[in-house]
N, C-alpha and C positions, 0 to 999 in steps of 0.2 A: 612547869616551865614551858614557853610556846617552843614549839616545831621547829627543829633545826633544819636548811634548807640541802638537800643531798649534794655531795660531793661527788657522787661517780656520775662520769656520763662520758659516752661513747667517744672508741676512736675519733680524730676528725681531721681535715688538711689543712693544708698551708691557708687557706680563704676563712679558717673559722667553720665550715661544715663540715657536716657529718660526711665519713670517708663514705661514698656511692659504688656498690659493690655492682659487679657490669650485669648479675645474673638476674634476668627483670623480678623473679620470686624473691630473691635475698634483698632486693632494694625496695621491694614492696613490705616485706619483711621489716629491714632498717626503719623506714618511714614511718611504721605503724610504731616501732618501739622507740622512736624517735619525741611520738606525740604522747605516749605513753607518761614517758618520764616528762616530756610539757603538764603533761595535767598533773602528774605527783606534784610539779613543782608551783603549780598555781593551785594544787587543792591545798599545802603546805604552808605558801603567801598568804591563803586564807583564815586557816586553821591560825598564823603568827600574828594575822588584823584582828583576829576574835579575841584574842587573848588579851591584846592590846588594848583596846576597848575594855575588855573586863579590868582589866588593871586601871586603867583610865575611873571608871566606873566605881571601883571600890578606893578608888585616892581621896575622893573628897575634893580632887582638885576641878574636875570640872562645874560647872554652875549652873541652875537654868533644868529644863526637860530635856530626857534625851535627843525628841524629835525637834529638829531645828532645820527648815526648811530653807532657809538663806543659805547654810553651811553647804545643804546637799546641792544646791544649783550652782552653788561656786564650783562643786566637785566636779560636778556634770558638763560644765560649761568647759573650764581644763580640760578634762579629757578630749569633749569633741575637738579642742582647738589641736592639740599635739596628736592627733589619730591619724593613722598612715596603712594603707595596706587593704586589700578587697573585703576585710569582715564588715559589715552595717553597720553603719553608725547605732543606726535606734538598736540593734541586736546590745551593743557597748553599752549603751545608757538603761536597757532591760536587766541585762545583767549586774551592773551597781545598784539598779533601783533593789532587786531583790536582795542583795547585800547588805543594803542601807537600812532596809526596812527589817532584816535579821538583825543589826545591828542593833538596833533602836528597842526592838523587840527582851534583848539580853539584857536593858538596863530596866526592865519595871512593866507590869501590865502595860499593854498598847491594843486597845481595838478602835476599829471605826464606825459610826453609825452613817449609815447612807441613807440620802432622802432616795424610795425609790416605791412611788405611788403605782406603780405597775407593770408585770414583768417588761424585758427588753427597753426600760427608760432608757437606758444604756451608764447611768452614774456606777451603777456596779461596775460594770466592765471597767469605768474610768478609775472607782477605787481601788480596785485589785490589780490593776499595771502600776497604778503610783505607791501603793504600801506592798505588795509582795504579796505568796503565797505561804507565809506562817501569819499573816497580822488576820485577826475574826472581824468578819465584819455583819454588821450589823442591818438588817433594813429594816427601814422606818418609813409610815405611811404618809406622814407629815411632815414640813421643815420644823414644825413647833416641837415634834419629837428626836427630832437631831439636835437641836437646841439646846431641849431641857437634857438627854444624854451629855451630852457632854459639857455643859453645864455642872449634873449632877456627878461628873466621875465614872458616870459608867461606861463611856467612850472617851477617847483620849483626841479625839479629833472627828469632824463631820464634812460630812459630802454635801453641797447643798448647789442646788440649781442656779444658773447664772441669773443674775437681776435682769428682767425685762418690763418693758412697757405690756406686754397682753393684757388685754384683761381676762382672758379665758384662764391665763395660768393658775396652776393651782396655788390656792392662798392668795389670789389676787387683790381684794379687799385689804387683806392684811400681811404684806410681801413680808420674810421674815427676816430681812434687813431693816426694816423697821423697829425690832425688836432691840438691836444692839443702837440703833441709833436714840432711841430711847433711853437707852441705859441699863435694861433690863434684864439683858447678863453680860453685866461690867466686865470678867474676866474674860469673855472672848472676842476674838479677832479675827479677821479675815486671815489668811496666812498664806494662802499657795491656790493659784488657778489651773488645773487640768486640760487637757493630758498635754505634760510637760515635751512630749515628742509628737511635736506638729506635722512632721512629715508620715502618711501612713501608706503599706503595703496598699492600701484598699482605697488609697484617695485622701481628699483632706478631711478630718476629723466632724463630722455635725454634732456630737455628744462634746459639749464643753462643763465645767463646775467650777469651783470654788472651795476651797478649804476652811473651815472655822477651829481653831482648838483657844486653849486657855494660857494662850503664850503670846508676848509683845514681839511687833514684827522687828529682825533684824534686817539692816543693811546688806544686799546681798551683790551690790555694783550696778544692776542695772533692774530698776523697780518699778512700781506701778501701786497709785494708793486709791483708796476709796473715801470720798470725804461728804458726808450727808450732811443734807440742813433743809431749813422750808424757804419758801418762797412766797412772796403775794399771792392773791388766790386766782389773780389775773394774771401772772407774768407768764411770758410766752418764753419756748424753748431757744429760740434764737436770746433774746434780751440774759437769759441766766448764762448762756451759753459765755458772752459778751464780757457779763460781771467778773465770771471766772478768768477769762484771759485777761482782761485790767489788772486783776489780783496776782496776775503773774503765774497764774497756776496751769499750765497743759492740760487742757483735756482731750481725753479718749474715746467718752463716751457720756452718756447722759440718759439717766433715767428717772422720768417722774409718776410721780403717784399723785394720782389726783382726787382728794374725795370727794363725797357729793356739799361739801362744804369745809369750809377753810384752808390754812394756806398748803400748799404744794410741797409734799416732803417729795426731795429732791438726792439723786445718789450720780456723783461726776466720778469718776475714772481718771485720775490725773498721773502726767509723771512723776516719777521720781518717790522716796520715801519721806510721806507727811510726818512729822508728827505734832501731838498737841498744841508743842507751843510754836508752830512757825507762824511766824508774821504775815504770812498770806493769807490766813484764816481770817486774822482781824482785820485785813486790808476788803476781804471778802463781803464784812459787813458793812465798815464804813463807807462803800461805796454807793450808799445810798437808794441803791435797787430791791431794797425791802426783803432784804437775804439777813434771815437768823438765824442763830444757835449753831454753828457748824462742827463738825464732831466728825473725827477719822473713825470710822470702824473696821482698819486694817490695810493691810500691803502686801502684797506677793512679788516674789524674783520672776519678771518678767521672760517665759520657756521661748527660747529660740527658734529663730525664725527656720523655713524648712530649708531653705539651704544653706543652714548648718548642718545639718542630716543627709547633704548629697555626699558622693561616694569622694574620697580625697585620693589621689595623688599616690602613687602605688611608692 
C-alpha cells in the first residue's frame, strides 16, 4: 500500500505558522524540526508517486514506452509557470528531471547511448542532467553506433550531436540524420533537444543535442519538427529557404549537405508538430522548385526560453 502522509505536526498560531519560541536556540531548534517533518513529507509524496506509477505500470492501462518526452515538458512547463518563492527555477526542473528519469527507469530497462567521440564533448554532461543519476549511459565513438544501439534494443534512446553545415564535423560526408531520412531505421525519431534548461549558473549553454529513441513524436503544445528532403544540385539556400515558407511551413533553421554530386539532401527546422500526412509536405513538392521526397524524421517540445528560468515573484 503507498505511504500515508503524517498527521502530527507542530504547535502553530492563529496565521497558520509554526508557534516561534522567543529563545533564539529553541527557535533555531523549531525551524530545523520544522524542515525536518517538510522533507518526511515530501520524501513520503514521493515514495506515494512511486507507487503510483508502479500501479499505473502493472494496470495495463497505460500505452506506448514509458519514456514520453512531450508528457515531461508539459510537466516542466506547469511547474515553472505556477512557481513562487526564492528556490531556482532550474534547481525545480533538476529535481523532477531526476524523478522522471527514476520514474521511467521502474517500468522496464532504460539506458542511453551517447555520441561522444572525445572526452569533455560535453553530450554526456548534457545526457546525464536530462535522464538522471540511476539511467546507464553509454558512450559511443560514432553517431553510426548510437544509431545502430538503439536501433538494436540496447539503448532505449541516443544523444546525437546537433545537424550542422561543417564539414570538418565528425561524419560529415555522411551526417547521421541522413540515415533516418533514408529510411534506414524506420523506428526511430527525433524526439527531444538538450539541455531542456537554457538558463545556466555559468552562462548560456554552447553543448546543445538531439534525442533519437524508437517512439512517435507526441504533441506537447508548443513544438519544433525536422522535415528532410533533396533539392536540385544547384538550388541555393535562400531559393529552398523561399519553397519552404510558400508551403506554409516556418522555418528555424536550415541545413544542407552537399555532395560532390547530385541533389542536395536538405534538413529545415520548422514549427510546429509535422506529421506524415500534412498537406504542407505535398504543397512543398508541388511548388515546382525541384524539392523531393520530403520525410519528417521527428519533433521535440520546444525547452523554454531563459527567462522562464528567471527568479519569480516571492
Amino acid at each position: 500500500m503507498p505511504p500515508e502522509a503524517p498527521t502530527d505536526t507542530p504547535e502553530r498560531n492563529a496565521s497558520g505558522d509554526a508557534a516561534a519560541p522567543a529563545d533564539p536556540a529553541a527557535r533555531l531548534a523549531a525551524l530545523r524540526a520544522e524542515i525536518d517533518r517538510l522533507d518526511d513529507l515530501l520524501h513520503d509524496t514521493l515514495m506515494l508517486r512511486a507507487a503510483i506509477v508502479g500501479e499505473l505500470a502493472a494496470s495495463g492501462l497505460k500505452r506506448g514506452p514509458p519514456y514520453r518526452p512531450a508528457r515531461e515538458a508539459q510537466i516542466l512547463r506547469r511547474l515553472l509557470a505556477r512557481h513562487r518563492g526564492r528556490l531556482p527555477k532550474p534547481a525545480v526542473v533538476g529535481m523532477w528531471r531526476e524523478m522522471l528519469a527514476a520514474t521511467v527507469a521502474m517500468q522496464g530497462p532504460f539506458a542511453v547511448a551517447v555520441w561522444n567521440p572525445e572526452p569533455g564533448a560535453g553530450a554526456v554532461a548534457l545526457a546525464r542532467e536530462q535522464f538522471g543519476t540511476v539511467t546507464p549511459i553509454r558512450w559511443m565513438r560514432s553517431t553510426a553506433q548510437v544509431l545502430h544501439a538503439v536501433a538494436e534494443g540496447e539503448a532505449q534512446a541516443g544523444v546525437l550531436p546537433l545537424p550542422a553545415d561543417d564539414p570538418y564535423a565528425e561524419g560529415a560526408h555522411d551526417p547521421w540524420w541522413l540515415a533516418l531520412m533514408r529510411g534506414e531505421r524506420p523506428a526511430l525519431s527525433v524526439v527531444a533537444r538538450l539541455p531542456f534548461v537554457t538558463l545556466r549558473a555559468e552562462g548560456a549553454s554552447r553543448a546543445a543535442a538531439l534525442v533519437v529513441a524508437p517512439i512517435v513524436p507526441e504533441p506537447s503544445g508548443d513544438d519544433r519538427s525536422l522535415v528532410a528532403f533533396h533539392a536540385d544540385e544547384g538550388a541555393s539556400r535562400a531559393r529552398i529557404a523561399d519553397r519552404l515558407s510558400a508551403a506554409g511551413l516556418g522555418l528555424r533553421g536550415l541545413v544542407l549537405h552537399r555532395p560532390e554530386r547530385g541533389p542536395v539532401a536538405c534538413l529545415a527546422e520548422v514549427d510546429g508538430l509535422v506529421e506524415a500526412d500534412d498537406r504542407r509536405l505535398a504543397a512543398l513538392v508541388e511548388g515546382g522548385a525541384a524539392i523531393a521526397a520530403p520525410v519528417v524524421i521527428g519533433a521535440w517540445p520546444v525547452p523554454p526560453p531563459e527567462s522562464a528560468f528567471l527568479p519569480s515573484p516571492e
